[in-house]
Structure formats: structure tokens, C-alpha cells
N, C-alpha and C positions, 0 to 999 in steps of 0.2 A: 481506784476511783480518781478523776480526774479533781484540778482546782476550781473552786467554784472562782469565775472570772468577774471583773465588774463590766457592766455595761456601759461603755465611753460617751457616749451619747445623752445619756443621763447621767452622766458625771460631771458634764460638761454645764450643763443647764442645773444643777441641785447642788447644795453643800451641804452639810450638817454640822451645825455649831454647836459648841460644847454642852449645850444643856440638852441636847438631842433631837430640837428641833429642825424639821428643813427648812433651808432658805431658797429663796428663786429670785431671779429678777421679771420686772416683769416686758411681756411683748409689744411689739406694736410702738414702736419709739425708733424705730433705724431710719425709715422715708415716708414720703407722704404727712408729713407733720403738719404741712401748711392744712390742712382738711380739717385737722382736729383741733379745738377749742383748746383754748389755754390751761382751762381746767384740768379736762383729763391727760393734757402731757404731765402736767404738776401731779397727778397720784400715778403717773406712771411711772413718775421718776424713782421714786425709792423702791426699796425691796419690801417682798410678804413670802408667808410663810405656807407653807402645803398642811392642809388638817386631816383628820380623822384618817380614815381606812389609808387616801391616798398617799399619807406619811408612810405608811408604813412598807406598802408596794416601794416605793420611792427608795425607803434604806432597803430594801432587800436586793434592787437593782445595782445600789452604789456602794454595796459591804466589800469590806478590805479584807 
């Protein structure tokens, strides 16, 4: 049987911190900023976290 491999792709975009949460940054922040209100570049700016089911899909994509 073959290694199970991770998926680069979602490796790339997801991390998982030590307490076993995912983290992500978030989109929509590279161009086109001049459109968007100041507001929403300001809660785009930091990071969030992936919940329920999709956590889980997520480590199983990016397991070592």
C-alpha cells in the first residue's frame, strides 16, 4: 500500500496550530481594494479559523 500523501494545495492555504485548530487567511485582499470599504479590508486583514465538519476534511487533506 502506497503513502498516504498531503495535498499541496491545501497545505498551502491551511495550517494547524498546536491546539489543533485550523487556521486560514482570509481572501479577497490581493487587488481591487480601491472597491471595498475600509471596513471590510480591516476584518480581512487578520486570520480565522475553519469550524465543524470542514475542519476536519481540512486535517485529513494536510495530515503528515
Amino acid at each position: 500500500m502506497g503513502k498516504v500523501k498531503t495535498h499541496k494545495a491545501s497545505a498551502k492555504r491551511f495550517s494547524v496550530t498546536g491546539t489543533g485548530k485550523v487556521k486560514l487567511n482570509h481572501c479577497h485582499r490581493r487587488h481591487k481594494t480601491g472597491n471595498k470599504s475600509g471596513n471590510k479590508l480591516r476584518h480581512l486583514r487578520g486570520s480565522a479559523y475553519v469550524q465543524g465538519k470542514m475542519a476536519e476534511n481540512v486535517k485529513a487533506l494536510i495530515c503528515k
